[in-house]
N, C-alpha and C positions, 0 to 999 in steps of 0.2 A: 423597512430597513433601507437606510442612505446605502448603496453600493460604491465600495471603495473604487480607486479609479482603475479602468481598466474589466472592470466584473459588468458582464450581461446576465441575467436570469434568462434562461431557457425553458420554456413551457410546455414543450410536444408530448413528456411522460407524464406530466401532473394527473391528467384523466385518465389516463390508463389504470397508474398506482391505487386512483380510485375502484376502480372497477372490484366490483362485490363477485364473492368466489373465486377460491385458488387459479382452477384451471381455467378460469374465461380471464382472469387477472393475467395471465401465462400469456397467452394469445393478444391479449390488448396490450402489454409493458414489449412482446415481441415486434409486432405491428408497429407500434409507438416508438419503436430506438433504432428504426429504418430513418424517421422522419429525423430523429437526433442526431443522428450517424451523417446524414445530409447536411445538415445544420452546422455540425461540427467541421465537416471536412471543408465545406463553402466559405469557412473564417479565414482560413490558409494553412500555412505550416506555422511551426515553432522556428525559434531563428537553431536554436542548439539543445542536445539531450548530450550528457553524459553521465556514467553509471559509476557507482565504485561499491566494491565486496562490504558490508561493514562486519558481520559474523555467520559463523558457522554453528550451530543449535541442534540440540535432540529434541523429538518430538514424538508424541506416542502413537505409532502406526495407525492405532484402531481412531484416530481421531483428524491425522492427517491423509489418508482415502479413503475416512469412512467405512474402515472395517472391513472392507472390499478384498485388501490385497492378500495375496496365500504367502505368507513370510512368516520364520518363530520370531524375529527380531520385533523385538516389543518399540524401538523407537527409528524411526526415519531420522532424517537429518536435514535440515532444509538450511539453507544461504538469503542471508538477512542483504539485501541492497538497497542502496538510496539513490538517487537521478537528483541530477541537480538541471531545471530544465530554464531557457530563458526564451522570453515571449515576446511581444511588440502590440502598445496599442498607442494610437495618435503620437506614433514617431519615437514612443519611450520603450527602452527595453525593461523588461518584470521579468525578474529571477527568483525562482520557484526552486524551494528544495522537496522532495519526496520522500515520504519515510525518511527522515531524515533521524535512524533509533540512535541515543547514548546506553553505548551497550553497557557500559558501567554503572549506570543506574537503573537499567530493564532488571539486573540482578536481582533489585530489592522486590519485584512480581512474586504474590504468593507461589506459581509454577515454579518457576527457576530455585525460589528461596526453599520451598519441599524437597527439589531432587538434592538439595544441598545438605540437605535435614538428611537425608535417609544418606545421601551417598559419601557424606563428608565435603567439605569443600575443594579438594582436589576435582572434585567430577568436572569442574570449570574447566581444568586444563587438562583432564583426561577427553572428553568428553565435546567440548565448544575452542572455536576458535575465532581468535579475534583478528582480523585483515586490515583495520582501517577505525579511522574516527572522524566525526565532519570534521574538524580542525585540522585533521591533517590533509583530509582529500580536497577542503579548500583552498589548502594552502601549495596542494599540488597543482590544482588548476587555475591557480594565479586569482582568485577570486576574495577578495575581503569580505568579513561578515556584514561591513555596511552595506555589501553590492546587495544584499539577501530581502527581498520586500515580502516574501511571505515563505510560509511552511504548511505542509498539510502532511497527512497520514490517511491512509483508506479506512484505517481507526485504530483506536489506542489501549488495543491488547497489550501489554509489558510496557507501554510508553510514558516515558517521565521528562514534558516538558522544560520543569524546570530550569536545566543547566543551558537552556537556550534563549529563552524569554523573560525569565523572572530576574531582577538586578543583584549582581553580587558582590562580592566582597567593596569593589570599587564603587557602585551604586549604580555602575551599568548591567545590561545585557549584553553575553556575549554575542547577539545579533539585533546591535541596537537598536534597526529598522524593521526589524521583521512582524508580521502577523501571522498568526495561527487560523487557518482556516478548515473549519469543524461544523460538522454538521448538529443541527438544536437535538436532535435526539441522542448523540453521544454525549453531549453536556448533558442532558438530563440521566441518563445511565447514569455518569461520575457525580452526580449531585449526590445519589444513592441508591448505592451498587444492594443490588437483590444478592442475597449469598450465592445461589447461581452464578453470577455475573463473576462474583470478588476475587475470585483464582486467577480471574486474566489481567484485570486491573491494578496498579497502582491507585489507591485511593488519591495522591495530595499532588499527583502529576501536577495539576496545573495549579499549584496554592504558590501566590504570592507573587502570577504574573498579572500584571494589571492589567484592568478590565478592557480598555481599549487594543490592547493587543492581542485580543482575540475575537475573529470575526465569525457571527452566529449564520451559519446559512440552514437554508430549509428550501431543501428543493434541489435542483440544478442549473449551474454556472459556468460559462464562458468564459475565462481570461485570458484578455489578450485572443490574439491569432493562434489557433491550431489547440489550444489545451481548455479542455474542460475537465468540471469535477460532476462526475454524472452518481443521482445514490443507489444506492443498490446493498438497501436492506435484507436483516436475516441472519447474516453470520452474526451482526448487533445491528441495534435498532439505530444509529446514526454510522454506518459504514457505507462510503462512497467510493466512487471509482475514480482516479484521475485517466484523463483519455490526453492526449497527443497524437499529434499527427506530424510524420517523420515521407522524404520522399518516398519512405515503403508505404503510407498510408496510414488509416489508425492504429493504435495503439493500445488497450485496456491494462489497467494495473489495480491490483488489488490481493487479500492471501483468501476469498473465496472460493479458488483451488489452488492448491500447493504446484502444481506441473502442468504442462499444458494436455500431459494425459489425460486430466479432469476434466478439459473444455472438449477431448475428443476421445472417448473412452473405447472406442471400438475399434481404433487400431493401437490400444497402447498392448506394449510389450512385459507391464508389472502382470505378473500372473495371479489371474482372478479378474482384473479390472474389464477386461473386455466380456469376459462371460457374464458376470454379474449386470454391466450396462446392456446386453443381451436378454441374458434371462428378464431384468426387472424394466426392460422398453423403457432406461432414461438414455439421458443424453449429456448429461453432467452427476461428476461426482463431487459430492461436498466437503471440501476441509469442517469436518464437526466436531470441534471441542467445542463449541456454542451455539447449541441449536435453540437460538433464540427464535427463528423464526423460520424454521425449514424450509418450507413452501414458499416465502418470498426467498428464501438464500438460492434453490434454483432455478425461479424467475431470474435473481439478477445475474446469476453466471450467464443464463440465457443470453440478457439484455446486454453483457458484456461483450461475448463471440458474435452478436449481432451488429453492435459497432465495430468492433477488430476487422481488420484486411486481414484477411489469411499470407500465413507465411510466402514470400513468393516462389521456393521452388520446391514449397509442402503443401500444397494449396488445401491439401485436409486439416492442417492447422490454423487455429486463429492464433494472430499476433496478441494474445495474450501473459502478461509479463509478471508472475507470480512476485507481489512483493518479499516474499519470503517462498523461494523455490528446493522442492525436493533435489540434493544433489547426492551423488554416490560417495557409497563410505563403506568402509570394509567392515566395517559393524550393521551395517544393513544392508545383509545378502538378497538379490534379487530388486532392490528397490533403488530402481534408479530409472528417470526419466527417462522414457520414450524419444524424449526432442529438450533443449534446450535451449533459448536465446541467449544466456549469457550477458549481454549487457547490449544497452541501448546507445548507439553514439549516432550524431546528426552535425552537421553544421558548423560553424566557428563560435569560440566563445568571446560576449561581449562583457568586457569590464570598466561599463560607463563610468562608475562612484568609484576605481580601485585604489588602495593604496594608502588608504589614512591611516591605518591600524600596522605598526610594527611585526615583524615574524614573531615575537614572542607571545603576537598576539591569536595569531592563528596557526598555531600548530601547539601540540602536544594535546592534552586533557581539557574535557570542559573544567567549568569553575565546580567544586563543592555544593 
């Protein structure tokens, strides 16, 4: 594969992921993301990160800590966000969106479309809330959709491409420049989804963006200065991590645990999680409504807090940055995050390309 500009391949995990047996796998992918953690930090920084809310979501307790936590409340509630980050390489800046979900089209997810089924469609507005849309939080940070040279997701559970890449009414995209950066096994998932799989998918996400706007990676990637997409199978079999590096140091993001209780379960405060990581000698707890692949899902939480700088004045936390984070809710008594970051902000933002696109054009709703 030609690597777009800007993109390095990174090779320190390849032999590890190889390695035969769960638990020597464990030890080799930990061993191996010291060497990547180095790798990464020795690029530099990013030039800027900033964060914005995009929804508020129920999710089914036994699935987001793993059954772990002592609560009746059948669902948590976790905060959907997107990072819009920008990078620098041979003098250019690369502007990166992050989970970057259209929550008005995640709806159409067998998940979301079920609770709607049972609970009527009011459960939207009893139940989730919506803070924001890219279009509008770009258009809050002075940002054009042409500034936008790529998109990724740590994967595309409830995610529906389309209204960002695919051309519409007009015969553009609303992020005319953008690529999709995805890992070859999560295209292979959505090529065809096992019934297992099809509750979290959107089968036609990516139907009718063209082929070129979407870049197949396999492996792990550097772009630009300070951010890489490291993978870290298991939750799905093409789920990767974006890594950043901010003057706090790295960064890890991904919904392989919901709270950074997950990455440090023996001082969280949800009742159960610390007993449980006690009694059963782990060290992460798994977001499992897809246990596609257990045993690599907590290697790679591992391989996650192994790259993270611990918080600086939590040092028992890793700066781990839950793309979808457990937040408090009066409907889920006792389940609320031990520690939160809340949002990632770094640096000045650059807006090389800004300005071709009228307000009408960046703000409100995507396209249909």
């Amino acid at each position: 594969m030609t690597l777009p500009p800007g993109m390095t391949r990174l090779t320190a995990l390849d032999a590890a992921w190889a390695t035969r047996g769960a638990g020597a796998r464990l030890d080799a992918v930990r061993k191996a993301g010291r060497r990547a953690r180095e790798t990464i930090l020795a690029s530099g920084m990013v030039r800027c990160v900033r964060t914005v809310d995009i929804a508020t979501f129920p999710y089914p307790t036994a699935f987001g800590l793993q059954g772990v936590a002592s609560s009746p409340a059948p669902y948590v509630f976790m905060r959907n966000r997107m990072q819009l980050v920008q990078t620098q390489a041979s003098g250019t800046t690369i502007t990166i969106l992050v989970n970057p979900t259209d929550s008005e089209r995640s709806a159409a997810a067998p998940f979301f479309a079920r609770l709607e089924e049972r609970y009527g469609k009011t459960v939207r507005k009893l139940l989730a809330s919506f803070h924001s849309s890219i279009p509008a939080a770009l258009s809050a940070w002075g940002v054009s959709p042409a500034d936008v040279d790529y998109i990724t997701y740590d994967h595309l559970h409830v995610q529906d491409v389309r209204g960002l890449l695919a051309p519409g009414p007009s015969g553009a995209a609303f992020l005319p420049r953008a690529r999709l950066l995805v890992q070859k096994g999560e295209l292979e998932t959505l090529a065809k989804l096992h019934p297992l799989q099809a509750y979290w998918y959107i089968p036609q996400a990516l139907a009718g963006i063209p082929a070129d706007r979407i870049v197949e990676l396999d492996g792990d990637y550097l772009v630009g200065a300070g951010f890489a997409l490291v993978r870290t199978p298991g939750h799905t079999a093409g789920n990767h991590s974006p890594v950043l590096v901010t003057d706090r140091g790295a960064w890890t993001i991904s919904e392989n645990g919901i709270c950074v209780d997950a990455y440090a379960p023996g001082i969280s405060d949800i009742r159960g999680v610390a007993r449980h990581a006690r009694d059963a000698g782990v060290e992460v707890i798994l977001n499992a409504n897809t246990r596609e692949a257990t045993l690599d899902q907590y290697t790679s939480m591992v391989l996650e807090k192994t790259i993270a700088d611990p918080v600086p004045d939590r040092p028992e936390l890793p700066q781990h940055f839950p793309s979808s984070e457990l937040v408090a809710h009066a409907l889920a008594p006792g389940l609320r995050p031990t520690f939160s970051h809340g949002a990632i902000r770094f640096g000045e933002l650059v807006t090389a390309r800004a300005a071709a696109a009228s307000p009408a054009t960046i703000t409100g709703a995507l396209p249909a």
